[in-house]
N, C-alpha and C positions, 0 to 999 in steps of 0.2 A: 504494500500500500504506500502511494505516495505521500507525501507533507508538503505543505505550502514552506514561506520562507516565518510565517506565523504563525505554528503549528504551537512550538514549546511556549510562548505569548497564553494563548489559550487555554493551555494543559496549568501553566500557574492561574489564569483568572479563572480558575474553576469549571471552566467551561464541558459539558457533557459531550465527548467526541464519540464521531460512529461514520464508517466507512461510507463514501458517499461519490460517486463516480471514478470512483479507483483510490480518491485523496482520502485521507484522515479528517474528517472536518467537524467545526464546531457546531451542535444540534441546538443546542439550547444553553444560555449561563444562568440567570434567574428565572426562567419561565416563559413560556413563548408568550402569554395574555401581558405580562409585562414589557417584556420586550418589543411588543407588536405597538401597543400604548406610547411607549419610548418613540415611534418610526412616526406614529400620526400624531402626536402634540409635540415633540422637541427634535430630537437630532440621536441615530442611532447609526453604527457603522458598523457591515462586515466584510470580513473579509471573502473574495470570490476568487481569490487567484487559481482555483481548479479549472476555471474558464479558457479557452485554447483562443490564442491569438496568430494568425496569418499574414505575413507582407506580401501583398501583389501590386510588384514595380512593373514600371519599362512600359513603352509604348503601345501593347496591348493587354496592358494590365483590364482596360476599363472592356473590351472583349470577352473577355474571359469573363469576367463578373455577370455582365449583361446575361452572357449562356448559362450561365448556370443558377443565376439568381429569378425571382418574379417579381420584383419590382424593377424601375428604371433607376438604375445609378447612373444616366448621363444627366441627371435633374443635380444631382452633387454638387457642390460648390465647396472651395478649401474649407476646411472649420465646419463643413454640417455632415450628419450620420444621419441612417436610413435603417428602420427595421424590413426586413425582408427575409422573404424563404426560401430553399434548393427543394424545386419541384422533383421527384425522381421519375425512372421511365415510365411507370407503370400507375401514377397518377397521385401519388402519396407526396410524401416530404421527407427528404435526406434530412435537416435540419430548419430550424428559423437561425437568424444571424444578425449583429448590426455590422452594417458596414460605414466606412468614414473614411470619409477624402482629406490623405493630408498633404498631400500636395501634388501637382499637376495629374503624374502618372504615378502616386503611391496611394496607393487602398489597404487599410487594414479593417480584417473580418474577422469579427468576433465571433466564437463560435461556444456550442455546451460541451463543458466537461467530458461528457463520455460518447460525446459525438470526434471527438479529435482528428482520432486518425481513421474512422470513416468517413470526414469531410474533406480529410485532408487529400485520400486515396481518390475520392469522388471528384472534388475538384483539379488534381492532377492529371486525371485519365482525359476530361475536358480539355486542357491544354495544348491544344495541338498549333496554338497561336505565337506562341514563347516568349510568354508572360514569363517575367521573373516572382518565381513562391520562394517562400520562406518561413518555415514553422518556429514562432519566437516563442510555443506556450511554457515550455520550461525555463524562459529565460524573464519572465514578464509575474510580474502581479496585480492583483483589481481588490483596491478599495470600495466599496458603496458607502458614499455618506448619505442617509438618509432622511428628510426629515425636514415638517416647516421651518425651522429653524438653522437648516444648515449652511445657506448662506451669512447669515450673522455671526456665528460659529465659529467659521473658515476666514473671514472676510483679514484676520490682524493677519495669519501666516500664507498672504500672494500678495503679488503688487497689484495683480490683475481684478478690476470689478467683477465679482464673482454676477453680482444682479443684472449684469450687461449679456451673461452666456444663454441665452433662450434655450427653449426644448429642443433637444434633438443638434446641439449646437455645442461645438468643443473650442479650448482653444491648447496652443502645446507652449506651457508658460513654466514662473516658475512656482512650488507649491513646498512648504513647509521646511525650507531650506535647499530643496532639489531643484536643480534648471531640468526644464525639458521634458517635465511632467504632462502626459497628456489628462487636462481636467474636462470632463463631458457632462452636459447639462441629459443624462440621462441616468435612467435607475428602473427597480422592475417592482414600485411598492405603491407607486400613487400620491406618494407625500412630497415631492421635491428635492432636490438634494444632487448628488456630485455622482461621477464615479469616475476614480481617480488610478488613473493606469504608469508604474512606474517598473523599474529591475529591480530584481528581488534584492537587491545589496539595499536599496534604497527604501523597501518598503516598514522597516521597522521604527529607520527613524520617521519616516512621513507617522506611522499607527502613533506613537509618544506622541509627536510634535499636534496631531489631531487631536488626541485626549487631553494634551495639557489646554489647549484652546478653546475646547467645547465643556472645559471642566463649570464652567457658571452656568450650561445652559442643557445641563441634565444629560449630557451623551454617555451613552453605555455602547457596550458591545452587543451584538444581535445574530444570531443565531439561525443556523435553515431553515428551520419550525415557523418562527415567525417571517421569516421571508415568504417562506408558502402561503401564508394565511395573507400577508399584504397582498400577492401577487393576488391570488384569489379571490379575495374582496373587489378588485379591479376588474377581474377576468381575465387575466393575461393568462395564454398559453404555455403550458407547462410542456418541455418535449418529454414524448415518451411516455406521458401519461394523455393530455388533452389534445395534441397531433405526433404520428410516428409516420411508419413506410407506410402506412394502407389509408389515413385521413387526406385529402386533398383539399387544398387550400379555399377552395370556397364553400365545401360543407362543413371547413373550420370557423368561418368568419373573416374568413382573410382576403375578400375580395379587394379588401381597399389596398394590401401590400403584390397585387395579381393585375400587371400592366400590360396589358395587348395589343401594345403599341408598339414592340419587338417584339421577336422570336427568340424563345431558350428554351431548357428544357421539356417536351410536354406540353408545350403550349396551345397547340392547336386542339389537344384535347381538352383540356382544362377551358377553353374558351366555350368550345362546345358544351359543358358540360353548366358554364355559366351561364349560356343562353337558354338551354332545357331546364336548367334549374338542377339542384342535387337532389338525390334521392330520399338522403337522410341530414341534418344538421345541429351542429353544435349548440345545444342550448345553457341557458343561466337560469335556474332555479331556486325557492326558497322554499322549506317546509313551513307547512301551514302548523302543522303541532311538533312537539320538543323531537329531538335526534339529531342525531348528527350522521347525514351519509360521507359514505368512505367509497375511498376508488374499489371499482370492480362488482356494486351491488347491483343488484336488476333496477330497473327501469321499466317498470307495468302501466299498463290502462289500466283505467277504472275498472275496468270489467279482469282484472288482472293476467293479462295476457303481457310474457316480456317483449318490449320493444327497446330497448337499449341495457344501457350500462353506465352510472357514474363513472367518468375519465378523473375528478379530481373533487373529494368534499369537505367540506371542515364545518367545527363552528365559526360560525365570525365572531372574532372577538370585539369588534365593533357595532355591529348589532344587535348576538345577541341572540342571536336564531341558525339554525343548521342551514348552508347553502352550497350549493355544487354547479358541476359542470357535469353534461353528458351528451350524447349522441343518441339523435330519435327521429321516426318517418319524419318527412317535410309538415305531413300533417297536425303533427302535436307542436310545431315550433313557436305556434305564434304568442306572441304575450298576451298572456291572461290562461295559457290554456292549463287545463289537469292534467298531471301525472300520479305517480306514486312513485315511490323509490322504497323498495322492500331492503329491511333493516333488520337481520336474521329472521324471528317469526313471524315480525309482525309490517304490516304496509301503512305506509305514513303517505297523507296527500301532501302533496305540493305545487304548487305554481309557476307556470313558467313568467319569467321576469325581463327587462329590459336592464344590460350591465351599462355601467359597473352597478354592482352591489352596494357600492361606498361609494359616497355623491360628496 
């Protein structure tokens, strides 16, 4: 099992480690209901450097993206990133990824953890253009600061206006003594906040130099537990649980990162499949009485017949009530409509809802 370069950090602040894309990672330090509390009223940080990061230079770097990606990364400009997803042949999804323009012909591709070196393999076999790749995931670490409070935070350790970086907007400055930190006005919780890409020499003193500075304004450290539950409050797509090989990016909800305005992967089918409409689609639901669904439970009518499968559920801790993610006919999709989600004996109603969850 791998370690981050913050592994021993974590193992002193107490924190509950359990293997987690191949890395050693930290699950929970005081409680995910706390910690998740921590991300949506002040400023909470973890660490993600499990995360696989990509260089594709040279001249047809932006080629090679366009093929293999579904959205439009010639829409990029220096300084902004793009969520987007690698359609695979057969109509699914290799991975989602963000990608970022950081200069004319360099794109770096963020990619999950334990998608690495099938992303890696996937977008190499694509290359037939001669793109320069370069796998930096072992060489690189990912901060997430998260939290309304993170630019006040952050703001005494860069010289740079942190309030000036919009969504989806980076800039490569300097950040807690380090030049040449790449700081992204992106995160995967719904609260606002940083996520701050440096070499792993650099990452420990940046993790100090963050906590001494966020020390007035309640930052703790945060855990996967509660990163699941932020993400999922939002609806953001988990891989591997709410899209893998066999979901396709517009029975996911992803038609908005699905541009047809180029050709890559699969395209022509995914287009077709957008104009018939999908068969089945990803919906956001809330239980009408107490439980809590968990991935892999049925998905019944009323009349309890199965039509799907929770892909990802929890309580919210914001809320306050059990809500998920699942896959079900076109028919049951629309907001307002009944399901149930069978929860061992017993079947709980639920509603289909309009996400995010957390407004």
């Amino acid at each position: 099992m791998k370690n981050t370069a913050l592994t021993e950090t974590h193992i002193a602040l107490g924190a509950k480690m359990v293997p987690f894309a191949g890395y050693n990672m930290p699950v929970q330090y005081e409680g995910v209901t706390s910690e998740h509390e921590t991300v949506r009223n002040a400023v909470g940080v973890f660490d993600v450097s499990h995360m696989g990061e990509f260089l594709i230079e040279g001249d047809y770097a932006l080629e090679l993206i366009q093929k293999v990606s579904s959205n439009d990364a010639s829409k990029l400009t220096i300084g902004k990133a793009q969520y987007s997803c690698m359609p695979n042949d057969s109509g699914g999804i290799i991975d989602d990824l963000i990608i970022y323009k950081i200069k004319e012909t360099t794109y770096l591709l963020v990619v999950n953890a334990s998608n690495i070196e099938k992303d890696w393999n996937w977008i190499q076999s694509k290359n037939d253009v001669g793109a320069t790749m370069r796998n930096l995931s072992e060489e690189y670490s990912l901060l997430a600061i998260q939290g309304p409070k993170a630019i006040e935070a952050m703001q005494s350790i860069t010289s740079h206006d942190l309030s000036a970086i919009t969504f989806y907007n980076f800039i490569v400055g300097d950040f807690a003594g380090i030049k040449n930190v790449i700081i992204s006005a992106t995160g995967y919780t719904g609260s606002g906040g940083f996520e701050i890409y440096c070499k792993n020499s650099e990452v420990k003193q940046i993790w100090n130099t963050v906590f001494e500075a966020g020390k007035n304004y309640g930052i703790k450290p945060i855990g996967l537990a509660a990163r699941d539950t932020l993400r999922l409050e939002m609806g953001y797509c988990l891989y591997g649980n709410d899209i893998n090989d066999s979901t396709s990016p517009i029975e996911a909800g992803l038609g908005w990162i699905t541009k047809f305005t180029k050709k890559f992967t699969n395209s022509e089918a995914l287009e077709n499949e957008k104009k018939l409409g999908p068969k089945r689609k990803l919906v956001a639901f809330e239980l009408d009485e107490r439980g809590i669904p968990r991935h892999g439970y049925n998905i019944v009518d009323t009349d309890g017949n199965k039509i799907g499968e929770v892909t990802s559920g929890t309580m919210s801790p914001s809320l306050g009530k059990g809500i998920g993610l699942g896959y079900v006919p076109t028919n049951f999709s629309n907001v307002g409509s009944k399901i149930k989600i069978q929860i061992r004996k017993n079947t709980i109603l639920a509603t289909v809802v309009k996400l995010p969850f957390y407004k």
